[in-house]
C-alpha positions in Angstrom: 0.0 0.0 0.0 1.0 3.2 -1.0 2.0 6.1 1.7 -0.5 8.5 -0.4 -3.7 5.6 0.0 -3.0 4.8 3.4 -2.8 8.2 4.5 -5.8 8.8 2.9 -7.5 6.0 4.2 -6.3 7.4 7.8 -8.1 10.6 7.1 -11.0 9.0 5.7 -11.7 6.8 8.3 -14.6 7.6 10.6 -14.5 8.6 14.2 -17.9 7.0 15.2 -17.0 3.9 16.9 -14.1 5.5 19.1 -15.4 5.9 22.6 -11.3 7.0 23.9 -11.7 9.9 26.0 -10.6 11.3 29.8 -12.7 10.7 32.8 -14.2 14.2 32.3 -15.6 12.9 28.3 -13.3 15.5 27.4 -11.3 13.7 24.0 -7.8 12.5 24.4 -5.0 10.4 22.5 -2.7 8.2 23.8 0.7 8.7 24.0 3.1 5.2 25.3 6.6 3.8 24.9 9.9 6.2 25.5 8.0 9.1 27.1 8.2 11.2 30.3 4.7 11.4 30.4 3.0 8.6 29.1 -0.9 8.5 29.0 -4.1 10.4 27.5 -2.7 13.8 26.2 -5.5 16.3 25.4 -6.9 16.8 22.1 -8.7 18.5 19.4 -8.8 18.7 15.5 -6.2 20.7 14.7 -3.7 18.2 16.6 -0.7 16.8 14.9 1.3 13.6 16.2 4.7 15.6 16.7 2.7 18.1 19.1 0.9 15.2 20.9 4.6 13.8 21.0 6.3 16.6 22.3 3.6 17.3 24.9 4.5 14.0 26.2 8.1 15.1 27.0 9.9 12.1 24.5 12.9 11.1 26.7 15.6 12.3 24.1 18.3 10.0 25.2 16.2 7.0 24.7 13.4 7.6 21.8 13.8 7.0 18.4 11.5 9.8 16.6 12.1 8.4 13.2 9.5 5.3 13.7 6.9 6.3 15.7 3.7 4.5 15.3 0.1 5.5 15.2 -2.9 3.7 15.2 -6.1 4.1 14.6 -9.1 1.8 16.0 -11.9 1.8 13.7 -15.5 -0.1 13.7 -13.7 -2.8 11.5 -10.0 -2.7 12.8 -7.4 -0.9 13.5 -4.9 0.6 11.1 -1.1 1.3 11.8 1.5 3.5 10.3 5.1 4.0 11.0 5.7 8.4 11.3 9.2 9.8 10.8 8.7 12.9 13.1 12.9 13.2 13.3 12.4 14.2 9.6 10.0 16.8 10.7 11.8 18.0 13.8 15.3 18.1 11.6 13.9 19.4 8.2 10.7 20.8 8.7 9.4 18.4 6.4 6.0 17.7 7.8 5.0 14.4 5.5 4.8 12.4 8.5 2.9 14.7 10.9 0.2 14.0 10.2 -3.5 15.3 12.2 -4.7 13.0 14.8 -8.4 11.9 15.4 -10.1 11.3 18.6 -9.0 8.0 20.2 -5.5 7.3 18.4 -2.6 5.9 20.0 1.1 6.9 19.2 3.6 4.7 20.6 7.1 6.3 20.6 10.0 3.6 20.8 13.0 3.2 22.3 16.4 3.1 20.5 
C-alpha cells in the first residue's frame, strides 16, 4: 500500500465507533513507549502527532522519533503506520505529521 492511499484512508476513516476519551468525556489520545509522560494527552482537531509527542516530553536519550507508530481503531480494525517525526523535527518536512483523530494511539519507541 502506497504512503498517499493509506494516509488517505487514515483521514477518511470515521471517528464513530471510538469511545477513547478522559474521565471528564473530554477527547484524548494516547501517548506510550519512551516518554516522560506517558498517557491520555488532550486533544482537538487541529492536533498533529509531533505536538501530541512533544507534549509528552519524548525522553531524548532513549526515543527513536524516526519510527513512531500510530494507530487508529476503527468499527472494522485498527490501522497502523510507522511516522518519521525526526524528519519533521530536523527538516521541517511535515510528510509524516500527520492530524490526529479522537482516540488514536502513538507509541514512541525506544532506540
Amino acid at each position: 500500500m502506497s504512503r498517499r492511499l493509506a494516509f488517505a484512508l487514515l483521514a477518511l476513516a470515521a471517528s464513530a465507533c471510538r469511545t477513547t476519551d478522559s474521565t471528564d468525556g473530554s477527547p484524548v489520545v494516547s501517548i506510550e513507549g519512551a516518554v516522560a509522560r506517558p498517557g491520555p494527552q488532550p486533544w482537538d482537531a487541529d492536533t498533529t502527532a509531533l505536538e501530541a509527542v512533544l507534549r509528552a516530553s519524548p525522553i531524548e536519550s532513549t526515543c527513536d522519533l524516526s519510527r513512531v507508530e500510530l494507530v487508529r481503531r476503527e468499527c472494522d480494525g485498527s490501522l497502523a503506520m510507522t511516522l518519521d517525526l525526526r524528519r519533521a523535527l530536523d527538516s521541517g518536512d511535515s510528510t509524516f505529521n500527520v492530524l490526529l483523530h479522537r482516540g488514536d494511539v502513538l507509541r514512541v519507541p525506544s532506540r
